[in-house]
Backbone atoms as SQL, in Angstrom:
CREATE TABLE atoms (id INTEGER PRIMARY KEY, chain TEXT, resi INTEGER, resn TEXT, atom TEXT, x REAL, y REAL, z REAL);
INSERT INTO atoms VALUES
  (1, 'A', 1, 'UNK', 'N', -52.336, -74.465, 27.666),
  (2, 'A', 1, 'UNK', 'CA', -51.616, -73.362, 28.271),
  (3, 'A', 1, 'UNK', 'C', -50.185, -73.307, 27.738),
  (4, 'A', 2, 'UNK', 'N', -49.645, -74.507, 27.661),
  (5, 'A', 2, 'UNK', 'CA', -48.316, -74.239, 27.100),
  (6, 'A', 2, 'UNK', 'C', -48.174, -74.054, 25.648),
  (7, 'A', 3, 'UNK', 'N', -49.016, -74.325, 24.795),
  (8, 'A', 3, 'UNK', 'CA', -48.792, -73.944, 23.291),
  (9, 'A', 3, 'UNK', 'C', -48.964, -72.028, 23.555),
  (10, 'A', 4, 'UNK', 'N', -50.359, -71.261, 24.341),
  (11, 'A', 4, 'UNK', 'CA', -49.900, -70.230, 24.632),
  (12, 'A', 4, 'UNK', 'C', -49.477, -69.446, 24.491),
  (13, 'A', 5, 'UNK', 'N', -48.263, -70.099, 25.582),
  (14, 'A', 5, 'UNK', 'CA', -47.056, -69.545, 26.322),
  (15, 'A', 5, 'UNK', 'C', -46.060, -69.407, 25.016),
  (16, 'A', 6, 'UNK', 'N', -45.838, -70.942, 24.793),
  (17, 'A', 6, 'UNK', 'CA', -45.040, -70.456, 23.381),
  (18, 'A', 6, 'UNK', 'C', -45.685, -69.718, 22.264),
  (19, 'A', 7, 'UNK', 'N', -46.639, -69.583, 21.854),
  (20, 'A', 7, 'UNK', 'CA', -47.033, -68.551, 21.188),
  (21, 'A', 7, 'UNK', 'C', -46.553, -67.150, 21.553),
  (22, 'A', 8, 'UNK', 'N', -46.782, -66.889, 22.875),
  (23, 'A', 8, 'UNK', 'CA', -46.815, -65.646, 24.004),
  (24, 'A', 8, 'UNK', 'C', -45.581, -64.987, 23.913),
  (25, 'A', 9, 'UNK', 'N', -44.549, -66.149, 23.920),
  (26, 'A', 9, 'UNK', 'CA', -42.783, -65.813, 23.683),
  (27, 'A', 9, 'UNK', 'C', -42.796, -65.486, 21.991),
  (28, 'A', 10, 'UNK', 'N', -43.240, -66.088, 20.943),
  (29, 'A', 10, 'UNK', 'CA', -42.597, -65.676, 20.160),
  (30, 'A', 10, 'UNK', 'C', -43.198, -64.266, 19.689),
  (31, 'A', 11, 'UNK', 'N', -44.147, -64.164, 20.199),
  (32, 'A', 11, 'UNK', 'CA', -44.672, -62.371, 20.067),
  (33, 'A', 11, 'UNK', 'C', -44.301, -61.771, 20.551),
  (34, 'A', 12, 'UNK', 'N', -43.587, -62.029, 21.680),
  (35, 'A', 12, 'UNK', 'CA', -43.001, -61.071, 22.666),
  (36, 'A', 12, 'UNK', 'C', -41.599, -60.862, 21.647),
  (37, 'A', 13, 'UNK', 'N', -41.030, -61.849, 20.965),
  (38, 'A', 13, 'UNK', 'CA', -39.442, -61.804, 20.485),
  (39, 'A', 13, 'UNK', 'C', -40.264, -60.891, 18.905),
  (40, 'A', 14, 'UNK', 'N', -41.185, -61.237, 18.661),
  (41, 'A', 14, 'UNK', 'CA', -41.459, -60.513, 17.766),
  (42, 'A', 14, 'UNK', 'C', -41.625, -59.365, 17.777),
  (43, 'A', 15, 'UNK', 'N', -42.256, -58.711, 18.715),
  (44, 'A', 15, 'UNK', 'CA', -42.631, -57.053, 18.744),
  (45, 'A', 15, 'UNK', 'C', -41.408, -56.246, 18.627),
  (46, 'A', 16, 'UNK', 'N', -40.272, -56.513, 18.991),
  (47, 'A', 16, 'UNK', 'CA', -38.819, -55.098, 19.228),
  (48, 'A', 16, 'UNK', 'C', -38.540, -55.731, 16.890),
  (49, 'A', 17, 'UNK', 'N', -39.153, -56.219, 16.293),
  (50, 'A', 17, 'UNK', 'CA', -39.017, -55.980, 14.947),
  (51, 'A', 17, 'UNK', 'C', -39.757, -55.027, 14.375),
  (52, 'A', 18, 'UNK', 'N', -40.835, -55.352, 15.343),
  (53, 'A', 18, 'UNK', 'CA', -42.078, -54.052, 14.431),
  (54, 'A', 18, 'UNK', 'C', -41.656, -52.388, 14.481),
  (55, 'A', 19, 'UNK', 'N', -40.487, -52.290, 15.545),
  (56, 'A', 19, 'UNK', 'CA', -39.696, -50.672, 15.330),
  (57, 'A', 19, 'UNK', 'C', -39.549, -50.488, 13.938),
  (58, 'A', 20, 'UNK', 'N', -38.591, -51.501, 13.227),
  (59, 'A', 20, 'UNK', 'CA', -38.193, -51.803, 12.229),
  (60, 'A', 20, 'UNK', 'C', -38.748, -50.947, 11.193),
  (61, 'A', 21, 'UNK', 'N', -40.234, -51.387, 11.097),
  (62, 'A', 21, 'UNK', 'CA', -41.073, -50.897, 9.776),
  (63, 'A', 21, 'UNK', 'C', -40.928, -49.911, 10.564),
  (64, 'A', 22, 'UNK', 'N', -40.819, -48.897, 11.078),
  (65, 'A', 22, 'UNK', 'CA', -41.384, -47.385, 11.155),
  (66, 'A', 22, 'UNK', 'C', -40.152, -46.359, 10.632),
  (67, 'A', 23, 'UNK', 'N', -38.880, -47.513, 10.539),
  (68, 'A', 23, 'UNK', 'CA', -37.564, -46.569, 10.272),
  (69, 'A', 23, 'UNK', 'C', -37.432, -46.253, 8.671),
  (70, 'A', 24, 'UNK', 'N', -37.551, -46.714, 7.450),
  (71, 'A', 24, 'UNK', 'CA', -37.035, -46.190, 6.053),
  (72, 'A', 24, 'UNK', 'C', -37.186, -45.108, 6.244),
  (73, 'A', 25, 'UNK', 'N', -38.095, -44.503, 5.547),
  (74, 'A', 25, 'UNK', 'CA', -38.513, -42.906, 5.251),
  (75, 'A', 25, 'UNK', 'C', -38.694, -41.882, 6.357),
  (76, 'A', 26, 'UNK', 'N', -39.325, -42.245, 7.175),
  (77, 'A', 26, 'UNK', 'CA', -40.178, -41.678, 8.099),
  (78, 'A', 26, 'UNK', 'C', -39.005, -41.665, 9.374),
  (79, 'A', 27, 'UNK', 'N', -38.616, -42.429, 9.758),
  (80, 'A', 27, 'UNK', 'CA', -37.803, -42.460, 11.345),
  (81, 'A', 27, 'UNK', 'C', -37.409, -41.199, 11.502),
  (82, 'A', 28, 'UNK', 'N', -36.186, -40.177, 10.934),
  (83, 'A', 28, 'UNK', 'CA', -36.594, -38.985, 11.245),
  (84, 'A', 28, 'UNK', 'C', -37.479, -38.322, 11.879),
  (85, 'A', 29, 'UNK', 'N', -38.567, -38.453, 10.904),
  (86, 'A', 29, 'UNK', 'CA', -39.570, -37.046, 11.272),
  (87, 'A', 29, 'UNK', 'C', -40.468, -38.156, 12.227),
  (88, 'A', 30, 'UNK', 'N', -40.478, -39.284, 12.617),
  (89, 'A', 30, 'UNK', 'CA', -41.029, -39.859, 14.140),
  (90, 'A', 30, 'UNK', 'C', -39.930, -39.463, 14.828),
  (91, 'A', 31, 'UNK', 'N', -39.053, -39.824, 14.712),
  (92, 'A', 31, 'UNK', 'CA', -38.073, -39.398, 15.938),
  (93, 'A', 31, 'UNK', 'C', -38.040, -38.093, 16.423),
  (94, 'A', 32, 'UNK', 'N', -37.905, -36.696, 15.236),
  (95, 'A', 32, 'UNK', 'CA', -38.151, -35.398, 15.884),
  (96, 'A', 32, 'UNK', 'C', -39.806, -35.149, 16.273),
  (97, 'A', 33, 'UNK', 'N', -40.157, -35.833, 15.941),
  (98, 'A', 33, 'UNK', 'CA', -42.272, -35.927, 16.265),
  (99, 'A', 33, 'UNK', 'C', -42.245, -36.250, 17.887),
  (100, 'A', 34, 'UNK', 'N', -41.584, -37.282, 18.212),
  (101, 'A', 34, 'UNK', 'CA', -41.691, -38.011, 19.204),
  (102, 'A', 34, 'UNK', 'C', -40.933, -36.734, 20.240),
  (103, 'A', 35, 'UNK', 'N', -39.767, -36.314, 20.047),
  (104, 'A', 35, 'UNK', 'CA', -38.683, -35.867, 20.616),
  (105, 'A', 35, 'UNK', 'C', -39.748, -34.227, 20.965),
  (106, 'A', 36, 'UNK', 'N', -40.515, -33.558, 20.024),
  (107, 'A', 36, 'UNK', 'CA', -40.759, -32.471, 20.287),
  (108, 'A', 36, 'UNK', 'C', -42.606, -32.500, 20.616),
  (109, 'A', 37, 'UNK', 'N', -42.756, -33.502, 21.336),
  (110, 'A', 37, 'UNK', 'CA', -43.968, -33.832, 22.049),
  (111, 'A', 37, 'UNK', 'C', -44.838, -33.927, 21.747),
  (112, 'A', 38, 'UNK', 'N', -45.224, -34.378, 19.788),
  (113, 'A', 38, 'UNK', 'CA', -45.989, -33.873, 19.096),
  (114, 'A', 38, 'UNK', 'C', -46.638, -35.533, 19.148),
  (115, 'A', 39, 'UNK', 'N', -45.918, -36.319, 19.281),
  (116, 'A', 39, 'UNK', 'CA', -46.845, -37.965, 19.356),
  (117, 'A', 39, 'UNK', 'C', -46.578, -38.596, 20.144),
  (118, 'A', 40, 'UNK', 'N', -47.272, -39.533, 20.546),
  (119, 'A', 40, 'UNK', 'CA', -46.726, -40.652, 21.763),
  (120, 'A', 40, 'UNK', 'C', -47.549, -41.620, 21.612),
  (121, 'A', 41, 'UNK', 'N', -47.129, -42.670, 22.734),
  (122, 'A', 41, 'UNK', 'CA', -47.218, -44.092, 22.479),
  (123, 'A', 41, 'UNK', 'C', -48.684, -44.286, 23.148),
  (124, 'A', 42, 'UNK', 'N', -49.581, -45.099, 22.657),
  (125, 'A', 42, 'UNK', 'CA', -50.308, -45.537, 23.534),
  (126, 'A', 42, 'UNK', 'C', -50.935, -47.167, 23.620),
  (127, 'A', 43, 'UNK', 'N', -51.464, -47.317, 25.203),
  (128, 'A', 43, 'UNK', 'CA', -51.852, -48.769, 25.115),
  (129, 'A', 43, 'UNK', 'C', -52.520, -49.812, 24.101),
  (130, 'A', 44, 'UNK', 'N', -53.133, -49.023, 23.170),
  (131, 'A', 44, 'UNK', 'CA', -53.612, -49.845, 22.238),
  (132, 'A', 44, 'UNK', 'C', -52.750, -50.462, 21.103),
  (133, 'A', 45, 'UNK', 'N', -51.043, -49.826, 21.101),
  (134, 'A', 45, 'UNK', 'CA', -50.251, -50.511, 20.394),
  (135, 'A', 45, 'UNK', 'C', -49.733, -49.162, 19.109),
  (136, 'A', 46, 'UNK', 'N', -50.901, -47.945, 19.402),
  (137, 'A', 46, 'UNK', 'CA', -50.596, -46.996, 18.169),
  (138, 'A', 46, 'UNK', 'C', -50.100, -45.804, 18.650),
  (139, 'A', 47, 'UNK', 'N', -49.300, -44.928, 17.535),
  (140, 'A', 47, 'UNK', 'CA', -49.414, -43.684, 17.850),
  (141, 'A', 47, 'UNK', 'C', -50.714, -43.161, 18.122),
  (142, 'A', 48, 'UNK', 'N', -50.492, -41.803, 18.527),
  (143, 'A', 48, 'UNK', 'CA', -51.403, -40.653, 18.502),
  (144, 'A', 48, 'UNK', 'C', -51.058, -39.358, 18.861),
  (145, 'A', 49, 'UNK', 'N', -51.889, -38.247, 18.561),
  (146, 'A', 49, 'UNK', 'CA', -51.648, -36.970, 18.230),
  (147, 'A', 49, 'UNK', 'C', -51.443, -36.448, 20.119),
  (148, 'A', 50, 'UNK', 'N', -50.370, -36.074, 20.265),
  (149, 'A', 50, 'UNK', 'CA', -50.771, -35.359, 21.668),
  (150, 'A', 50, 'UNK', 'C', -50.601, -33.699, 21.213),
  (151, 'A', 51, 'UNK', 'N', -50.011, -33.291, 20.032),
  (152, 'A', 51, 'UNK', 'CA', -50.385, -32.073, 19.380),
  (153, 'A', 51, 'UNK', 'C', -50.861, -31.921, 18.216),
  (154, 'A', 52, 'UNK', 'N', -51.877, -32.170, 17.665),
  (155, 'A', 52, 'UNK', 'CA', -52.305, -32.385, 16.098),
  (156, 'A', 52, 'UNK', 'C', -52.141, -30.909, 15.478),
  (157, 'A', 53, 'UNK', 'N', -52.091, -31.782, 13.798),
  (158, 'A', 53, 'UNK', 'CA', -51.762, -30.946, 12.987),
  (159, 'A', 53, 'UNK', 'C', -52.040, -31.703, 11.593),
  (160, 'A', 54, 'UNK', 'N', -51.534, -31.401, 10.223),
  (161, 'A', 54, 'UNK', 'CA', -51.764, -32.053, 9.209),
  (162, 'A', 54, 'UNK', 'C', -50.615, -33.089, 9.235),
  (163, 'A', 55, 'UNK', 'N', -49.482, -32.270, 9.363),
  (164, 'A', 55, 'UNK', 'CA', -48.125, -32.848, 9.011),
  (165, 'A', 55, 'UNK', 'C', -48.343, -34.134, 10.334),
  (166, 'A', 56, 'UNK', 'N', -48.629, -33.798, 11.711),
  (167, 'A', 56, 'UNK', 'CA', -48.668, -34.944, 12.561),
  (168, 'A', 56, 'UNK', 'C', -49.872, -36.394, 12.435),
  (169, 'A', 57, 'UNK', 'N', -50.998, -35.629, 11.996),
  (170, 'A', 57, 'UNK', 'CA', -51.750, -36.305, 11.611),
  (171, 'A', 57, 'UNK', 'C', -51.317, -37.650, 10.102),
  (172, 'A', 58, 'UNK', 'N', -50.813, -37.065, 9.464),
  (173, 'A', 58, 'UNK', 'CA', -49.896, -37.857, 7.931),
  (174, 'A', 58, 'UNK', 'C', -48.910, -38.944, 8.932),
  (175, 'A', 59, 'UNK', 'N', -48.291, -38.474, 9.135),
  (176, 'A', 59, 'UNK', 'CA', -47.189, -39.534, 10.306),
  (177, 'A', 59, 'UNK', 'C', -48.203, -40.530, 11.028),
  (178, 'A', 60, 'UNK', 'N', -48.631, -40.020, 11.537),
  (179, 'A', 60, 'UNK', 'CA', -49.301, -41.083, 12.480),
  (180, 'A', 60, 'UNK', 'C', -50.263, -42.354, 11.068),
  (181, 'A', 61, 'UNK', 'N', -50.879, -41.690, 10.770),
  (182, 'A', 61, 'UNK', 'CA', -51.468, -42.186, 9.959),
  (183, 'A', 61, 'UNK', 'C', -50.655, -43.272, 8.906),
  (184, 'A', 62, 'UNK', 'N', -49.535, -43.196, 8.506),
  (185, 'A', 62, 'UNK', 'CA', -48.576, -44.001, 7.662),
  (186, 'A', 62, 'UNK', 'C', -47.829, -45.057, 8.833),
  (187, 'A', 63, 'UNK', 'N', -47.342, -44.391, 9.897),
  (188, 'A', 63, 'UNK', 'CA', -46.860, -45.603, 10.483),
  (189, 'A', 63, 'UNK', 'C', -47.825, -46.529, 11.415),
  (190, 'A', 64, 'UNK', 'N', -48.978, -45.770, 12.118),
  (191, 'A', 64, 'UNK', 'CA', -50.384, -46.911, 12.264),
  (192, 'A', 64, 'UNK', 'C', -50.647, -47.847, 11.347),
  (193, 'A', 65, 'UNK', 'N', -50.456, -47.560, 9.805),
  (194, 'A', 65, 'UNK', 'CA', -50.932, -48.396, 8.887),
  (195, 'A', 65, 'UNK', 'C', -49.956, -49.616, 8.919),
  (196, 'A', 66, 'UNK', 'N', -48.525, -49.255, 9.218),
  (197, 'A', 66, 'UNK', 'CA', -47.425, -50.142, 8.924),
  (198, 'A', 66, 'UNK', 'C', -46.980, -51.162, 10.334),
  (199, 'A', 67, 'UNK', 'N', -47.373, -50.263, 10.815),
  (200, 'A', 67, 'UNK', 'CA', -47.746, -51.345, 12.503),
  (201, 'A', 67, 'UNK', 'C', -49.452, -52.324, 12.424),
  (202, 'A', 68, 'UNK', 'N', -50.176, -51.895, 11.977),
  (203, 'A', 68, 'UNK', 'CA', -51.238, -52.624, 11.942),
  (204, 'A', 68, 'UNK', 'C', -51.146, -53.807, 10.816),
  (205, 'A', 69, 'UNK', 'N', -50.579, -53.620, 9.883),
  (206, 'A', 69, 'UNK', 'CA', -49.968, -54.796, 9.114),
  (207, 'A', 69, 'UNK', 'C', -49.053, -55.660, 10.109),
  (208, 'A', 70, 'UNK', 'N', -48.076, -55.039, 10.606),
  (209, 'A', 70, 'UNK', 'CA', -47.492, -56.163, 10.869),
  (210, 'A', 70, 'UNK', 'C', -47.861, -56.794, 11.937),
  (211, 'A', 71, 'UNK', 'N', -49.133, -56.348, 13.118),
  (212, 'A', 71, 'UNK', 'CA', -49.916, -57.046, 14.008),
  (213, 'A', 71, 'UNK', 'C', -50.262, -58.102, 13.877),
  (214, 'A', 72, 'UNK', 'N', -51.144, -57.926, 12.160),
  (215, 'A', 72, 'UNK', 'CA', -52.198, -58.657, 12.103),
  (216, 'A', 72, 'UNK', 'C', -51.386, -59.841, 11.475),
  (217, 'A', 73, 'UNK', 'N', -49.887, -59.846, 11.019),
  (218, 'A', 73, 'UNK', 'CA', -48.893, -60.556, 10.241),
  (219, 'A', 73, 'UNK', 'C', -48.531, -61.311, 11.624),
  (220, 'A', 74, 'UNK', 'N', -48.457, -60.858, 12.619),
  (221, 'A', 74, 'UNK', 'CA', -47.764, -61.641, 14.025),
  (222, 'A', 74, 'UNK', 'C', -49.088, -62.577, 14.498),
  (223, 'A', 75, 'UNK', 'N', -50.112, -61.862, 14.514),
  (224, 'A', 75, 'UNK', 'CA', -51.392, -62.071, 15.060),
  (225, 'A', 75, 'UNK', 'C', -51.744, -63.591, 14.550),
  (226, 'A', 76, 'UNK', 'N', -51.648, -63.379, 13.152),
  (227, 'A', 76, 'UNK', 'CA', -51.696, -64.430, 11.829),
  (228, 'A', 76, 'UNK', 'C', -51.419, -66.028, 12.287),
  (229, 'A', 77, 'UNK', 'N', -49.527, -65.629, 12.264),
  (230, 'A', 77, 'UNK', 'CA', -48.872, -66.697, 12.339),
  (231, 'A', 77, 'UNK', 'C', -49.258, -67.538, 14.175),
  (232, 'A', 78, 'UNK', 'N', -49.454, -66.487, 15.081),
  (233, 'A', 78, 'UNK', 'CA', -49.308, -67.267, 16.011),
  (234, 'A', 78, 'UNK', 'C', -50.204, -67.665, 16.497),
  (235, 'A', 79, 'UNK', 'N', -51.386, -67.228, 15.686),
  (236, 'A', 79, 'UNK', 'CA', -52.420, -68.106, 16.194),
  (237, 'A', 79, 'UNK', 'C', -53.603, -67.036, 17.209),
  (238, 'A', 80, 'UNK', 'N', -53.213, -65.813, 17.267),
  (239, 'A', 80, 'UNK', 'CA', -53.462, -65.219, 18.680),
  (240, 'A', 80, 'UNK', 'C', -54.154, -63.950, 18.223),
  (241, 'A', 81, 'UNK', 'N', -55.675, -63.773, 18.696),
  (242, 'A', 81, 'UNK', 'CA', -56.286, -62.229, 18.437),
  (243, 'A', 81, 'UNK', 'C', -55.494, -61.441, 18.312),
  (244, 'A', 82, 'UNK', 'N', -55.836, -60.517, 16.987),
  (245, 'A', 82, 'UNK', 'CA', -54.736, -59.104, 16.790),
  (246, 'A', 82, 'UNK', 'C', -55.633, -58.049, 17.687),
  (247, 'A', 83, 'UNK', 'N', -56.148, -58.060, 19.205),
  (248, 'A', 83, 'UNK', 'CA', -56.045, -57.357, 20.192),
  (249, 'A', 83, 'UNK', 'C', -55.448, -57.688, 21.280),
  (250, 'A', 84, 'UNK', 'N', -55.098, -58.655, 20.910),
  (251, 'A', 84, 'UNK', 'CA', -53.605, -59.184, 22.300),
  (252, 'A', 84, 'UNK', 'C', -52.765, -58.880, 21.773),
  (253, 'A', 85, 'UNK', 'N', -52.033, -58.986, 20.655),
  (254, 'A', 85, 'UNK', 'CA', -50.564, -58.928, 19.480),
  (255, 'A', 85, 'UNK', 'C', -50.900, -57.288, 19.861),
  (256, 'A', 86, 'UNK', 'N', -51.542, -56.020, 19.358),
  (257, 'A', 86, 'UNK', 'CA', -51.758, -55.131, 19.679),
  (258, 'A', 86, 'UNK', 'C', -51.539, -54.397, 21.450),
  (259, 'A', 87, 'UNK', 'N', -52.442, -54.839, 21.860),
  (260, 'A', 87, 'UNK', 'CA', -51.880, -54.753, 23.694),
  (261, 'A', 87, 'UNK', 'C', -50.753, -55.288, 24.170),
  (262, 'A', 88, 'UNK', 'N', -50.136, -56.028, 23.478),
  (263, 'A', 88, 'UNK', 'CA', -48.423, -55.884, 24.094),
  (264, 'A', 88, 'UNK', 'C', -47.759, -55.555, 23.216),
  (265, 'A', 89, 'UNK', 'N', -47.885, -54.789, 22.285),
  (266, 'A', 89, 'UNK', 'CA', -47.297, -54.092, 21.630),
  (267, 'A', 89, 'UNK', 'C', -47.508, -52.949, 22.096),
  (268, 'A', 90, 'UNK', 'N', -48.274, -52.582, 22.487),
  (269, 'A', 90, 'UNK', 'CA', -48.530, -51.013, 23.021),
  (270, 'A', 90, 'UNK', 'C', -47.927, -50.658, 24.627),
  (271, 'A', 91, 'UNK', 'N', -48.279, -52.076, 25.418),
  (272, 'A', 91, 'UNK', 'CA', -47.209, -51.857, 26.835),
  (273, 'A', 91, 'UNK', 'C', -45.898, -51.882, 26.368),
  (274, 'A', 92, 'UNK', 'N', -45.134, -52.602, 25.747),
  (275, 'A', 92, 'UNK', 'CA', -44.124, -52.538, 24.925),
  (276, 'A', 92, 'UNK', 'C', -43.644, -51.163, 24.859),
  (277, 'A', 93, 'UNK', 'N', -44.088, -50.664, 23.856),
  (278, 'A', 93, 'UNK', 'CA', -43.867, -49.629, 23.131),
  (279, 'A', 93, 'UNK', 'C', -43.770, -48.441, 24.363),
  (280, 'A', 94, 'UNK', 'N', -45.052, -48.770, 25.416),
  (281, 'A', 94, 'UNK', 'CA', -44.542, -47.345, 26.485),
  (282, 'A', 94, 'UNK', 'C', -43.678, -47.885, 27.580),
  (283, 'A', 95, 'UNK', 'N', -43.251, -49.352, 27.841),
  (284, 'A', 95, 'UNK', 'CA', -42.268, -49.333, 28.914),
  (285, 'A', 95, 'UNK', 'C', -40.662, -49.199, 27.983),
  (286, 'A', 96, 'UNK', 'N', -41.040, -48.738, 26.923),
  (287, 'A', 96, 'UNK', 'CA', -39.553, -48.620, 26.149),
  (288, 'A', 96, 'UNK', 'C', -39.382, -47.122, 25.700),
  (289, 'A', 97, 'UNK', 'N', -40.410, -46.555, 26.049),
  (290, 'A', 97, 'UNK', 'CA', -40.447, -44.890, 25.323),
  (291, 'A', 97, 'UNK', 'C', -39.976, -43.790, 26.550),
  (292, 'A', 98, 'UNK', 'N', -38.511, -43.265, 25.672),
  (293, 'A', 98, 'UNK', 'CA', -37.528, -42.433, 26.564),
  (294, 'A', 98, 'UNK', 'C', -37.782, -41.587, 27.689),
  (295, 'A', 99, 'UNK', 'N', -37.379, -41.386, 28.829),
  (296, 'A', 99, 'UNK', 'CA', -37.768, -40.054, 29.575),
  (297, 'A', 99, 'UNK', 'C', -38.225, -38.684, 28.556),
  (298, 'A', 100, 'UNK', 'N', -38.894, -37.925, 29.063),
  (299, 'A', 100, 'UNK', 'CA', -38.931, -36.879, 28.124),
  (300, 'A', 100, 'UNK', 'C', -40.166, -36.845, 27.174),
  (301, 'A', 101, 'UNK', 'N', -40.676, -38.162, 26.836),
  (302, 'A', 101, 'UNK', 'CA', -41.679, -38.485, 25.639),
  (303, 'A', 101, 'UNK', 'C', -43.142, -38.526, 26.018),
  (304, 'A', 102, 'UNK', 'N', -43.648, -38.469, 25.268),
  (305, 'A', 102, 'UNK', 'CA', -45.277, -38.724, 25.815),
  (306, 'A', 102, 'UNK', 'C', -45.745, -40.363, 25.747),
  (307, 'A', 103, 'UNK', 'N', -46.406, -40.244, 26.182),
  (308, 'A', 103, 'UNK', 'CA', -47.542, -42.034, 26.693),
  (309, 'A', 103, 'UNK', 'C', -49.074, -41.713, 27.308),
  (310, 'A', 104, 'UNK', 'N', -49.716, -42.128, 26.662),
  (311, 'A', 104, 'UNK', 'CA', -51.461, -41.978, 27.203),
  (312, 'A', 104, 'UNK', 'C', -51.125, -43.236, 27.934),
  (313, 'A', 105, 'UNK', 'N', -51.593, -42.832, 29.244),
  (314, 'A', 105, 'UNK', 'CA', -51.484, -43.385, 30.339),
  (315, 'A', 105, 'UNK', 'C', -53.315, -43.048, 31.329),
  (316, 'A', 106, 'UNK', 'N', -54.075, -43.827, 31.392),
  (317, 'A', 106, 'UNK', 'CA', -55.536, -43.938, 32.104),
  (318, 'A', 106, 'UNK', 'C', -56.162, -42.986, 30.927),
  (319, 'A', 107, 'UNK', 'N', -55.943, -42.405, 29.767),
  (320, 'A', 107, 'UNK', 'CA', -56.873, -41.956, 29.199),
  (321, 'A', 107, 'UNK', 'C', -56.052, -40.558, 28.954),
  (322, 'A', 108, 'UNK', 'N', -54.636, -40.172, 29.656),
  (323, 'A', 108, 'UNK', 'CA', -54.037, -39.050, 29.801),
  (324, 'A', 108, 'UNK', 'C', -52.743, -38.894, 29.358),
  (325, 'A', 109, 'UNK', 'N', -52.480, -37.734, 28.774),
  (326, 'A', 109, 'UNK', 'CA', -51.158, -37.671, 28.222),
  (327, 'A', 109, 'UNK', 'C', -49.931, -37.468, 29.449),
  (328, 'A', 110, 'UNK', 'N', -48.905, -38.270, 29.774),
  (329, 'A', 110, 'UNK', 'CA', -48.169, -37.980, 30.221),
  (330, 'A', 110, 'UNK', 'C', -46.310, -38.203, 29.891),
  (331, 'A', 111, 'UNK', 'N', -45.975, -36.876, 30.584),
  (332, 'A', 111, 'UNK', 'CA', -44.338, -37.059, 29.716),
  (333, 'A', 111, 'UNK', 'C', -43.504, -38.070, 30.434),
  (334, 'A', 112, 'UNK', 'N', -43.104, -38.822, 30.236),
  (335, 'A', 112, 'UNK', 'CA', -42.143, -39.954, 31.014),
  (336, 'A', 112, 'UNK', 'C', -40.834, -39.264, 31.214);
């Protein structure tokens, strides 16, 4: 239980890096994506479309890829299924996502 736990902490200190990869190119157009209700966060750790399109669909699709690398990179080192590294990355991701934004929440889109 206690190796874990310390495992448990350093994923937890790990996940607020994985923002990181989504900022070079792209942060912009996630940030106005996010901002104009077109994606949101969900429990499984990924974006998704709460308005699809091509252009939203491309986004999602490039930064899923760059978050799922670095899951399976956290997942790796600590020893720990990349569907746990994933599921707290995804509560993560919606107890940190602004008023205003979307979050699939029971299966449903809702604006926080």
């Amino acid at each position: 239980m206690n190796i874990f736990r310390r495992n448990l902490v350093k994923i937890l200190i790990a996940l607020p890096l994985l923002a990181l990869l989504s900022l070079p190119a792209s942060a912009l157009s996630l940030g106005q994506a996010k901002a104009q209700g077109l994606v949101g966060e969900t429990p499984s750790g990924y974006l998704a479309a709460v308005k699809p399109s091509s252009a939203v669909n491309a986004l999602i699709k490039d930064i899923n890829g760059k978050r799922k690398a670095a899951y399976q990179n956290i997942a790796k080192k600590n020893g720990q299924p990349l569907s746990t590294v994933q599921q707290l990355a995804g509560q993560k991701a919606i107890n940190n996502t602004p008023a205003g934004q979307y979050v699939k929440v029971g299966g449903s889109w809702k604006k926080k």
